[in-house]
N, C-alpha and C positions, 0 to 999 in steps of 0.2 A: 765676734766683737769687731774685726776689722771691717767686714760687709757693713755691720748699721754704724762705724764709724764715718765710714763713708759716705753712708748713705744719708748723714746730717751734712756733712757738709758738702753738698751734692743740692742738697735740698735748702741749705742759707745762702746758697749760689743767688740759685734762683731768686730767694724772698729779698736776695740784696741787687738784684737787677727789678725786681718788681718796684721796690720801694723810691730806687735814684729815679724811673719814670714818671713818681708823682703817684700810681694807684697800682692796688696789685690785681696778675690776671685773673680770669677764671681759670679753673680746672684744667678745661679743655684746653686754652692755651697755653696753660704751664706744662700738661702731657705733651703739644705738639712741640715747644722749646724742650722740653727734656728732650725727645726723639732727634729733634734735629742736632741740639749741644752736644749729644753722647760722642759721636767721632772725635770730634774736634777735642774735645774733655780725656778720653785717653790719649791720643797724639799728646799733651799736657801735663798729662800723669806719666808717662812714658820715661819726661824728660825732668819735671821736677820730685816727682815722690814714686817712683816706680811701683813699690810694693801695691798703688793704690790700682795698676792698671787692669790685673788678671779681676779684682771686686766688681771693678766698673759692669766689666762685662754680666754680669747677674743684678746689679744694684736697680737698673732701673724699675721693673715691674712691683718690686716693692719701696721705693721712690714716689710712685702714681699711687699707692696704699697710704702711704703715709701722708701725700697732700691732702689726700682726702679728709684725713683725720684731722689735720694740722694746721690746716688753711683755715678757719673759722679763724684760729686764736691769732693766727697771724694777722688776718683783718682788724681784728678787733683791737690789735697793740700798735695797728701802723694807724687806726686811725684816733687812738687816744695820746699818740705822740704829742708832746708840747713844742716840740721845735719844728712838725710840718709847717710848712709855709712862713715861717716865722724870720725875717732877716736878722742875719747875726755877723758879730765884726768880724771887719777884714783881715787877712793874715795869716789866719790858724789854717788848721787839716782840713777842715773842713768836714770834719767828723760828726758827728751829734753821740754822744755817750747813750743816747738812751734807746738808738736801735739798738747798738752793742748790746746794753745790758740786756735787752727783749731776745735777742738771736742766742748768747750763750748762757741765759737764764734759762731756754728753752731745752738744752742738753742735759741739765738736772747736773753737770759737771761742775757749776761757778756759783758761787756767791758774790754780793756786791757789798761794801760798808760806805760810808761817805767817812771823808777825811780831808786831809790835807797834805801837798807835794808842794815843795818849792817853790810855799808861800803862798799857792792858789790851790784853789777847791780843789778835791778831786774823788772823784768813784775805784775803787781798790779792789780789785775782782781775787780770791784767794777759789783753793778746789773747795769744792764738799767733799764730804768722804767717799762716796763714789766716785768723784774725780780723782782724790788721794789714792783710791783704792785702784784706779787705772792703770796712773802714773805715779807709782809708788816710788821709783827710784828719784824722781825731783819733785816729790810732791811738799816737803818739808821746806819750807823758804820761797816758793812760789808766790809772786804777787804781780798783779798788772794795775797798771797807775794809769787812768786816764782821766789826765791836767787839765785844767783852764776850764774856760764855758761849754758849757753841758754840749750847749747847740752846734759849738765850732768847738773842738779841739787847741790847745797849742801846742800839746805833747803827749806823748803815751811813751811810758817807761816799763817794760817787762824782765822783770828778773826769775831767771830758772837757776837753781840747782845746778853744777857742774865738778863732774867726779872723772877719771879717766876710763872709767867704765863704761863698755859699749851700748848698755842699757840707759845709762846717764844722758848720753847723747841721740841714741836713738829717741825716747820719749822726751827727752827737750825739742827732737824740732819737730816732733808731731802737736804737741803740746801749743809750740809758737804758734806753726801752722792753723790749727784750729781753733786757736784767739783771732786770730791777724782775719781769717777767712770770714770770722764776722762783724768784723772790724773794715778792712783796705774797701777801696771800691775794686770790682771786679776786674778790671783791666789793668792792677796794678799788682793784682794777686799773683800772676804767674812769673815775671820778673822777679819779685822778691822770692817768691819759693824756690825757685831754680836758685838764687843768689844763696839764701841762706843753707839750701840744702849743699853747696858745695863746701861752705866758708866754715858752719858751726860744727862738725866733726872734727876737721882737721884744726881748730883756733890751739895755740899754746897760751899758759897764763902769759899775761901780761898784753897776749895780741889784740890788734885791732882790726877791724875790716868796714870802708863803706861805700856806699853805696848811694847814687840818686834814682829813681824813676816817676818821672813825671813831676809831680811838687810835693815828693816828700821825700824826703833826706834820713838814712836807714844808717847807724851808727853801733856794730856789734863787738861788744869787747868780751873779756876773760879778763875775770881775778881769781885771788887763791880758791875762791869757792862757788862763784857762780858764772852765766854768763849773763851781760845785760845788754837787751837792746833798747836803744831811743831813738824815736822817731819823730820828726824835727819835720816843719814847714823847708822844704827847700830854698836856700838863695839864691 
């Protein structure tokens, strides 16, 4: 379970570096980036998730299985995207909700409802029961809020479950972790993980912790029962 944990998001790496260049590669050039990102990719897991780095080392050969498999649909949702190319206001994350939805709808772990957050639209990602059945320890009260316009983001609000129990927190930041990974762009991904992998263990109720990297502004708290993160356009 931990290997093809990994080895999704190993594989939305990539589909979320394909995607920010405007087209995705072929095959062969996404084998030759897996081969070459592998070093660099544990040196990264070493420091922000360690348990992922001893998987790394077997992940890739069935990584290149699974493009194979997986790459069609991937094409087919990057190009029926409605915000490719599409100019969207200034200000927000710069997000588009509806790669999100395509990358962790692809896990079979999320569902999506449309609703509403603090006044503006928003898409509300809960587990499915396979997700639930994952991360059973937070799976009850889990919810990811991604606010504002579909195209640009102006907030995303993730709330997990929090118990003092080491399992509580362990599958809380695996949990964030592989929201966020199909969510951040790629060179913001490793900042925050290192950040939160230090901060979400040790938080007491009431604490807080934040954080800037690059223009988004990462705000982690504890209450009596959960923790939430929001992630805010930087000032």
């Amino acid at each position: 379970m931990r290997n093809k944990r990994l080895l999704l998001i190993v594989g939305v790496m990539f589909f979320i570096m394909a995607c920010s260049c405007g087209a995705l590669p072929s095959l062969q050039g996404l084998q030759n980036a897996a081969t070459t990102a592998l070093p660099a990719m544990q040196t990264a897991a070493s420091t922000a998730l360690p348990a992922m780095e001893t998987a790394a080392a077997t992940a890739l050969p069935a990584m290149e299985t699974a493009a194979a498999t997986d790459l069609p649909a991937m094409e087919t949702a990057a190009a029926s995207n409605p915000c490719a190319g599409t100019p969207t206001a200034t200000g927000g994350l710069g997000i588009s909700v509806n790669t999100t939805k395509t990358i962790l709808q692809m896990t079979q772990q999320f569902t999506f409802a449309s609703g509403t957050a603090n006044g503006q639209p928003a898409e509300i990602a809960t587990l499915t029961s396979s997700g639930a059945s994952s991360f059973s320890a937070v799976a009850q009260g889990f919810s990811a809020a991604f606010i504002g316009d579909q195209c640009n983001l102006s907030q995303i609000t993730i709330t997990i479950p929090r118990t003092d129990q080491q399992d509580s927190s362990d599958q809380g930041v695996s949990l964030l972790n592989i929201v966020l990974t199909g969510t951040l762009p790629v060179d913001v991904q490793l900042p925050f993980f290192t950040w939160v992998t230090q901060n979400y263990p040790t938080m007491a109720v009431s604490g807080q912790q934040q954080t800037t990297v690059k223009t988004f502004q990462f705000n982690l708290q504890r209450n009596q029962t959960s923790m939430v993160l929001d992630i805010t356009p930087a000032k």
